[in-house]
KOLZA-354480 format. One record per residue (C-alpha): residue in three letters; y, z, x. Coordinates in steps of 0.001 Angstrom, whole numbers, padded with zeros to 6 digits, always signed. Example, Ala and Ser with C-alpha at 12.3 -4.5 7.8 and 13.67 -1.06 7.14 Angstrom:
BEGIN
ALA-004500+007800+012300/SER-001060+007140+013670/
This chain:
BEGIN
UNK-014525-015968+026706/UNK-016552-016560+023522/UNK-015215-014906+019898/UNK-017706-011822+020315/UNK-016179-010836+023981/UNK-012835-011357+022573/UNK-013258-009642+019750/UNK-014538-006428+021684/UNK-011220-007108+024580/UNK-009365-006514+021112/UNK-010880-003234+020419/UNK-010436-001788+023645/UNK-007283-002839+024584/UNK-004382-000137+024465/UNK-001994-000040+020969/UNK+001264+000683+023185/UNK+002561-002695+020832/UNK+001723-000280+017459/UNK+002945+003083+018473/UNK+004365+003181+021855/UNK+004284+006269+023813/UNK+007996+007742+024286/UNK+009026+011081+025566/UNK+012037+012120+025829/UNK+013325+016037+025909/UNK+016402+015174+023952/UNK+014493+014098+020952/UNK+012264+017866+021011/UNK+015953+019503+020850/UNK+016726+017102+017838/UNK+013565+016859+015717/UNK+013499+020611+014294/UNK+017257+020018+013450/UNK+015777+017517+011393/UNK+013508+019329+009523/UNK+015949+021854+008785/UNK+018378+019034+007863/UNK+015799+017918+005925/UNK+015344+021056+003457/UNK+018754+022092+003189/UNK+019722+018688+001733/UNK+016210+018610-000398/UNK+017983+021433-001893/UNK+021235+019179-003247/UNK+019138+016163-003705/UNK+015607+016957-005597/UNK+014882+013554-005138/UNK+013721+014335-001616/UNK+010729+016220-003262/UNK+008992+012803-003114/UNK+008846+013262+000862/UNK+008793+016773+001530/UNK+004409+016400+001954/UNK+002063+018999+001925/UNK+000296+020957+004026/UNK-003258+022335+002884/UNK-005879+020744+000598/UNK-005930+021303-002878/UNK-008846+022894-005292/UNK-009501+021888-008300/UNK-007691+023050-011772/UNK-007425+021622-014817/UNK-004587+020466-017094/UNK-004696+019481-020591/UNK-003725+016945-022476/UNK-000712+015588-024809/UNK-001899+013283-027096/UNK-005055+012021-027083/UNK-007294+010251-024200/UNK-008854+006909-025165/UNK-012614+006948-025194/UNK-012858+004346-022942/UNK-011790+006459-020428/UNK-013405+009854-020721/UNK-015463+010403-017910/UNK-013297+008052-015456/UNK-011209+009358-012538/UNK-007896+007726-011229/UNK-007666+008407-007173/UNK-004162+007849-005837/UNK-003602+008076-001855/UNK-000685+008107+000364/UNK+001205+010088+003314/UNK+000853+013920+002974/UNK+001326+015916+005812/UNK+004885+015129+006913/UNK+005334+018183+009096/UNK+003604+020230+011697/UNK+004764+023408+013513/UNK+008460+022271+012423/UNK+008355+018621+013395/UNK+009003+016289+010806/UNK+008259+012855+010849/UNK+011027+010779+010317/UNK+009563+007435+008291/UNK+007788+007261+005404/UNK+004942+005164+006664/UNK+003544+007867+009109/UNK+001845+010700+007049/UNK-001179+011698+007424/UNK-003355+010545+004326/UNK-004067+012856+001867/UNK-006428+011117-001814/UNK-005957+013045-005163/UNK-008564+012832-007659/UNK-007608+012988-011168/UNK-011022+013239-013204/UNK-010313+012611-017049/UNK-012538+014406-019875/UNK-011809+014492-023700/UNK-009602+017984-022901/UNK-007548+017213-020144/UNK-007260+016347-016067/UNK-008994+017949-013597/UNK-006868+017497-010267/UNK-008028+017985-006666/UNK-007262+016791-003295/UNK-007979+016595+000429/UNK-006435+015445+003241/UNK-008642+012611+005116/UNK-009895+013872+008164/UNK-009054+010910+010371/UNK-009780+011058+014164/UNK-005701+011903+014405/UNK-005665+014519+012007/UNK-008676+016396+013493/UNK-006605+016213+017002/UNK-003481+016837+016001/UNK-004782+019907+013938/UNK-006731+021638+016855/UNK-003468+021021+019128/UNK-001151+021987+015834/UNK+001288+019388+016869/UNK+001923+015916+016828/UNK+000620+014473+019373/UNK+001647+010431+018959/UNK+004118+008727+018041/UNK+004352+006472+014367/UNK+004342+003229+013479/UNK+008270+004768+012770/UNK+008792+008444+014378/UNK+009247+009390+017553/UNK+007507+012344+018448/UNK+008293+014652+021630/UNK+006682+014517+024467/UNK+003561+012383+022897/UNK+000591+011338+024429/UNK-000075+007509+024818/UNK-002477+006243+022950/UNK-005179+004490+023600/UNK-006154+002252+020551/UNK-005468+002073+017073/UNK-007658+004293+016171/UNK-005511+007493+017971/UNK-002712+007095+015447/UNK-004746+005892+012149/UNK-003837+007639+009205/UNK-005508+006309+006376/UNK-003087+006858+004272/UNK-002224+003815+002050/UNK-005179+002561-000247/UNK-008434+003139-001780/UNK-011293+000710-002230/UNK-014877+001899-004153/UNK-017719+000329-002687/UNK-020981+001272-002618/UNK-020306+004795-004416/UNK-017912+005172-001512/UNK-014018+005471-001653/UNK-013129+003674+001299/UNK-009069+005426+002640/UNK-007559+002232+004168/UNK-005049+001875+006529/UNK-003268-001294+008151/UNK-004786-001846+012121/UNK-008001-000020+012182/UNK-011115+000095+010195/UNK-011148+002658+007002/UNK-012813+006089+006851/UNK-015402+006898+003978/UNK-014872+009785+001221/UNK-017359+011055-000960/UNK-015438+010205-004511/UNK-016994+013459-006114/UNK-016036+016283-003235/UNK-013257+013791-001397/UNK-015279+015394+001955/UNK-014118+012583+004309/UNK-017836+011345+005922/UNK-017399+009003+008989/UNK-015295+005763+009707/UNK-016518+002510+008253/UNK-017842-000118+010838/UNK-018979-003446+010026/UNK-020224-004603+012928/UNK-020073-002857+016755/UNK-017581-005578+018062/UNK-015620-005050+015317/UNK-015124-001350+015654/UNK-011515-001011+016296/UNK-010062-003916+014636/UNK-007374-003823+012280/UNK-008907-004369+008686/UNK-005867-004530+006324/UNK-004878-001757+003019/UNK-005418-004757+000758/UNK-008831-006330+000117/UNK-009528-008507-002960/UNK-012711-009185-004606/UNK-012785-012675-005571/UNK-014368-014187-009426/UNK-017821-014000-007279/UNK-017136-010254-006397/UNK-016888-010903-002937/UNK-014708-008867-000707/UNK-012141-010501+001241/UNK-009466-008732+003724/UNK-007665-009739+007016/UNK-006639-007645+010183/UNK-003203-008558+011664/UNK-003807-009127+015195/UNK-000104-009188+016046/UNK-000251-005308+016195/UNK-001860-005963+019467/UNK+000816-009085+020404/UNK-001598-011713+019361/UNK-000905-014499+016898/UNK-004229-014596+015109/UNK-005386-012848+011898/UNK-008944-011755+011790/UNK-010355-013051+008295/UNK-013198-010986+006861/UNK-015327-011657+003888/UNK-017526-008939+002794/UNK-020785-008553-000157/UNK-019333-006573-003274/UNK-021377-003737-001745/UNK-019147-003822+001264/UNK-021646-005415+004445/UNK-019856-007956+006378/UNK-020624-011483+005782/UNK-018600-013228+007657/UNK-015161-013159+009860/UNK-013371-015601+011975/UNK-010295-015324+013863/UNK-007535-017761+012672/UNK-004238-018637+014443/UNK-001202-017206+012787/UNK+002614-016765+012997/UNK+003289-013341+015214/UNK+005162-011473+012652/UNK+003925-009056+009866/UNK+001969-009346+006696/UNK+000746-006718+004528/UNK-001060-008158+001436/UNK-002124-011477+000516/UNK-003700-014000-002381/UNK-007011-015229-003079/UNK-007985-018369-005500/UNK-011551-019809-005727/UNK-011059-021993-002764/UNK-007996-020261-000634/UNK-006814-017386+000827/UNK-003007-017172+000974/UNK-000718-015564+003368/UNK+003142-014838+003694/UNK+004907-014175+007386/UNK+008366-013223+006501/UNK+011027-014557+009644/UNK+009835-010918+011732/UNK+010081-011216+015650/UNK+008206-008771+017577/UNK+010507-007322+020228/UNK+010251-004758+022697/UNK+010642-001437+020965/UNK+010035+002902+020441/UNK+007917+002015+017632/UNK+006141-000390+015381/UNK+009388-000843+013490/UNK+011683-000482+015986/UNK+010057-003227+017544/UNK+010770-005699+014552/UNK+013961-007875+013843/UNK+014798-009333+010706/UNK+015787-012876+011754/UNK+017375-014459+008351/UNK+018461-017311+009478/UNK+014893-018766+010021/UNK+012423-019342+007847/UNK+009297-017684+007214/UNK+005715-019057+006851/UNK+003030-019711+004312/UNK-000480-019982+005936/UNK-003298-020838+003367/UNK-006923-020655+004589/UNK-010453-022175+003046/UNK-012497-019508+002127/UNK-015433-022074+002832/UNK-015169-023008+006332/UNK-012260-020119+007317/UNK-010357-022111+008633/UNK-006665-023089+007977/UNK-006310-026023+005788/UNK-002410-025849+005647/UNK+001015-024415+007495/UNK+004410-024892+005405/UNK+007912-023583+006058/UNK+009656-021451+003359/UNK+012033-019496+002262/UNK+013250-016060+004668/UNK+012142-013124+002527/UNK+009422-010245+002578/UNK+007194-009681+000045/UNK+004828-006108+000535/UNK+002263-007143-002720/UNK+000862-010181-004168/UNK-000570-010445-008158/UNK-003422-012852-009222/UNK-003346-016455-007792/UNK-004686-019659-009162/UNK-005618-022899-008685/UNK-004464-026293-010982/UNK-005093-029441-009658/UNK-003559-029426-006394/UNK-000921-026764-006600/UNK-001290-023185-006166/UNK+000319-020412-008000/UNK+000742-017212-006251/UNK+002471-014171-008213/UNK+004595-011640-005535/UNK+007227-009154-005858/UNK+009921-010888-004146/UNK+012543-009275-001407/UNK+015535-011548+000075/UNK+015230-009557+003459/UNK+013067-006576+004816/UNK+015468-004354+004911/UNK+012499-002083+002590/UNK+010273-001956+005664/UNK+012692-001947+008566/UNK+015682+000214+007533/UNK+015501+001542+003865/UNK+011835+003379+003652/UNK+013234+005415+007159/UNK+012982+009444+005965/UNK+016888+010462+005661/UNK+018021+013702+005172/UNK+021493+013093+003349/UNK+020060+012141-000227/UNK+020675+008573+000324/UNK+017044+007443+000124/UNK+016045+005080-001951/UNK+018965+002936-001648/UNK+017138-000625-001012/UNK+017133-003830-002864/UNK+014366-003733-005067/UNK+012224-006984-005383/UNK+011471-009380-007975/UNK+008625-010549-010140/UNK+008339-014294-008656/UNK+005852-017115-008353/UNK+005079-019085-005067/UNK+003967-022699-005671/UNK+002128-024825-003274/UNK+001444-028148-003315/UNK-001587-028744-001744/UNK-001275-032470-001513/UNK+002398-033120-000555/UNK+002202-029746+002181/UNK+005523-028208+000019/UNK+006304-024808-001331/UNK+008698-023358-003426/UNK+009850-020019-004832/UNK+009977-019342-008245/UNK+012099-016420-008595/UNK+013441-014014-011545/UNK+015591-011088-012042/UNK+012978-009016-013208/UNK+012456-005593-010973/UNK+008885-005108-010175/UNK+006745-003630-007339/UNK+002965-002732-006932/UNK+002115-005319-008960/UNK-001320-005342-010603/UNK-003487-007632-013072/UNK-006774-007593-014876/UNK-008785-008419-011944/UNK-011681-009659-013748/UNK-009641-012917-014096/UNK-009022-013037-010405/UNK-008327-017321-009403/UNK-007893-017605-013579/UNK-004814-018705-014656/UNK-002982-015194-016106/UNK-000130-014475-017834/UNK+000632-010939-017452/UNK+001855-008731-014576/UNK+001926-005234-014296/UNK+004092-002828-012315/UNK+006411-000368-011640/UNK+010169-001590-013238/UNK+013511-000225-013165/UNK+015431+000573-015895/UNK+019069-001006-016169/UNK+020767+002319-016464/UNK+018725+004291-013538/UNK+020800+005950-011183/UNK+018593+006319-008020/UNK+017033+003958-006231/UNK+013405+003767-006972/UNK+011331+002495-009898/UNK+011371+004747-013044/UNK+009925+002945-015354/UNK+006223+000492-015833/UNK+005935-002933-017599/UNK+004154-005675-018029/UNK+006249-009378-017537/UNK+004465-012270-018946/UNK+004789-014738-016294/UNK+004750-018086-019061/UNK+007063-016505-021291/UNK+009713-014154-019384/UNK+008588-011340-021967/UNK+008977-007853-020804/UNK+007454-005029-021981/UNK+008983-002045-020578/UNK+008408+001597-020589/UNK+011584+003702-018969/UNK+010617+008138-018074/UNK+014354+008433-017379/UNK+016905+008907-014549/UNK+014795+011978-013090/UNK+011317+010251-012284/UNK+009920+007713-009969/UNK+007057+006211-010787/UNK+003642+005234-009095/UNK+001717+001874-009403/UNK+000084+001696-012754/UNK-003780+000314-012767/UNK-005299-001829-015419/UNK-008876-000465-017272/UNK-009667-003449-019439/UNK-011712-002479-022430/UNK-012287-005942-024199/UNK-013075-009154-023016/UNK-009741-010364-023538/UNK-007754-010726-020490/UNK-004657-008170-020353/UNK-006220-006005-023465/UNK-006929-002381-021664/UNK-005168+000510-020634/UNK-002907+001044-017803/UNK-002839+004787-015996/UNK-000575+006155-013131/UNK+001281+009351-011612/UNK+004950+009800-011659/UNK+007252+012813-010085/UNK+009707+014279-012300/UNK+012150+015530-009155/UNK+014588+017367-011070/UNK+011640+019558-013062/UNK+009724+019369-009755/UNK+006317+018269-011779/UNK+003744+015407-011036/UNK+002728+013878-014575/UNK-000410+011544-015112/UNK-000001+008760-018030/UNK-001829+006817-019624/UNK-000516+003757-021802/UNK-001961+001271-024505/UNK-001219-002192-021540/UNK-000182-004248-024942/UNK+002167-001675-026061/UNK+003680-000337-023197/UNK+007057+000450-024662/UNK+005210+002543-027173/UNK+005474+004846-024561/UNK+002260+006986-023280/UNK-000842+007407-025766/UNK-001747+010497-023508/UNK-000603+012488-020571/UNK-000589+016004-018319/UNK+001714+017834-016427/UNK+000561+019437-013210/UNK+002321+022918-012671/UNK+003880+021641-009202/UNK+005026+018541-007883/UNK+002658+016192-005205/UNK+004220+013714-002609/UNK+004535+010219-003507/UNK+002077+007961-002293/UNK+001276+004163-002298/UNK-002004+002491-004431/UNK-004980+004131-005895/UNK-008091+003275-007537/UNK-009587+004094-010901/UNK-014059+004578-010852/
């Protein structure tokens, strides 16, 4: 069988390995109970408002500002996207991951925020809305009596990232191919395919344009119980240049690196099992190691295969090249408890009780075929950089941070960590908000000098805020925000046009 037939074997072949069908009449006696566990404890612990979704799109209105907005970005709007509808004729989903996606468009003028927002109609959600049920099950809920599905694209959701191309805003999920918005209206207008035999293929939530402005992404072929990654490279405009298949531990990997030369991937010590679901199927085996892969982004091919230390890392920071040794910035977990046990949707007020990870450095010698982790004690998640410096040797890291003194566990504050010095500059919004990933709008040639904007969710007032922060002064505190009149779920990455 040739890569092309393969390839297209792949696309047809039934998902039961990334949301297996399960019905069971127990569960439909069980799941409403959950839902109405669900909102009585939402009303002891506002910190549930996070989860508790949405259920129609939104129209625009506008909100004005405090402070004042930087010119630099008048004109710009900050998309955020993430699991929204959570609930359908009483069923709740029970995991975090398995929302259907909804994108919010913040559009910034000299006055204020103009917010809007739509939920991405995704094969799934068109279904599932004419039936007004769920019909399949998550990569983490059961649902009753669900239907089996038939490939990845029957339970694709869309709901994790956003990537502009070609005036599009590409809504990305993890094992199937994005669906195209129109940034202006956020009218979802088709699925994206690259190529026919591709159609079908998991295309990861993280793509990285490289110092050339190429596009490069991976699809995790272990969804389908195949150890092989599906490498992609892509024109800045978003038409497929190239893509091999690569052999690969069978475990799970969500993000990676990219350098001038390499493309670098984590497997954390994940065996795929028999399971309900995705994560069901998963067991954290910490006694083994995990796995750093790094491929040549010349021949796409895998230049190098090194054991290393058992952890999980979800997001990866700029990467460089010197001499032979690679440095890779990560946020750092010591297990993955975060995406098997702690992101589960509880109703007892309890969520939000994970390790968080650390800002950390993975360095690999090219020459001697070592690694080693470079760790700190510095909290940090969705880590970002100035991207124009992408394979550049950086110093700063930006993020969401927690506070020493928070009393929940999520991120409430941002900062910035300079990775040569240990500085941190920190901004905290208090024991009542969690934060969302901050993005860097560089306004200078010099590399870190910009602005940094994101959402958080004040739970106890029950608004969504917007920010936006001088990235060299962070603890300065915001140089301009708005308060929406209501509060929006929290969601995962975003993009800024």
């Amino acid at each position: 069988m040739n890569r092309r037939d393969f390839v297209k074997a792949l696309g047809v072949a039934g998902c039961s390995t990334l949301a297996p069908s399960f019905s069971l009449h127990a569960f439909a006696e069980q799941r409403p109970s959950f839902n109405e566990a669900f909102n009585q404890q939402l009303q002891q612990h506002p910190i549930l408002r996070g989860w508790e979704g949405l259920t129609q799109d939104i129209s625009p209105r506008h909100f004005s500002w405090e402070g004042k907005l930087p010119e630099e970005l008048r004109g710009k709007s900050l998309y955020r996207n993430g699991p929204a509808r959570v609930v359908l004729s009483g069923e709740r989903y029970t995991h975090w991951f398995d929302g259907d996606g909804f994108v919010h468009r913040y559009a910034f003028d000299a006055k204020g925020v103009t917010h809007s927002g739509k939920f991405v109609r995704t094969q799934k959600f068109v279904e599932e809305t004419k039936a007004n049920r769920f019909l399949y099950n998550g990569a983490g809920s059961i649902v009753p009596n669900s239907k089996l599905s038939k490939n990845a694209e029957a339970v694709n959701t869309a709901n994790i990232a956003l990537l502009p191309v070609n005036n599009e805003l590409w809504a990305l999920w993890e094992a199937a191919m994005p669906y195209k918005l129109n940034p202006n209206s956020l009218v979802t207008e088709g699925q994206v395919s690259l190529e026919s035999a591709l159609d079908g293929m998991p295309f990861s939530a993280h793509p990285h344009a490289d110092s050339t402005g190429n596009l490069w992404n991976f699809g995790d072929l272990s969804f389908f119980g195949h150890a092989k990654l599906m490498i992609y490279q892509l024109t800045p405009r978003g038409k497929l240049s190239r893509y091999a298949m690569v052999d690969a531990p069978k475990s799970y990997v969500h993000d990676f690196a990219v350098t001038d030369n390499y493309l670098v991937f984590y497997f954390p010590p994940i065996q795929k099992g028999r399971g309900e679901t995705l994560i069901s199927s998963m067991n954290w085996q910490g006694h083994q190691q995990g796995e750093i892969l790094v491929v040549d982004k010349n021949t796409l091919t895998p230049v190098l295969r090194v054991p290393f230390d058992a952890g999980f890392v979800f997001h990866f920071g700029n990467a460089w090249q010197e001499g032979n040794t690679l440095t890779v910035n990560a946020c750092w977990y010591h297990n993955a408890d975060i995406m098997l046990n702690d992101v589960k949707m509880v109703s007892d007020g309890t969520i939000g009780k994970h390790d968080r990870s650390t800002a950390a450095q993975i360095r690999i010698n090219l020459s001697k075929k070592t690694a080693y982790l470079d760790n700190s004690t510095t909290p940090m998640e969705f880590v970002q950089f100035d991207n124009r410096f992408t394979g550049k040797a950086t110093q700063l890291q930006f993020g969401v941070h927690a506070s020493k003194h928070v009393t929940h566990g999520e991120y409430n504050s941002i900062a910035s960590v300079n990775t040569q010095t240990g500085h941190l500059d920190s901004f905290s919004f208090g024991n009542n908000v969690i934060t969302e990933e901050p993005l860097f709008v560089p306004v200078s040639s010099k590399p870190g000098e910009g602005y940094l904007v994101n959402t958080g969710l004040d739970f106890v007032s029950g608004n969504t805020y917007c920010y936006v922060f001088n990235a060299q002064h962070i603890a300065d505190g915001p140089v301009a925000q708005v308060k929406l009149d209501s509060y929006m779920p929290l969601g995962f990455h975003g993009a800024i046009i």
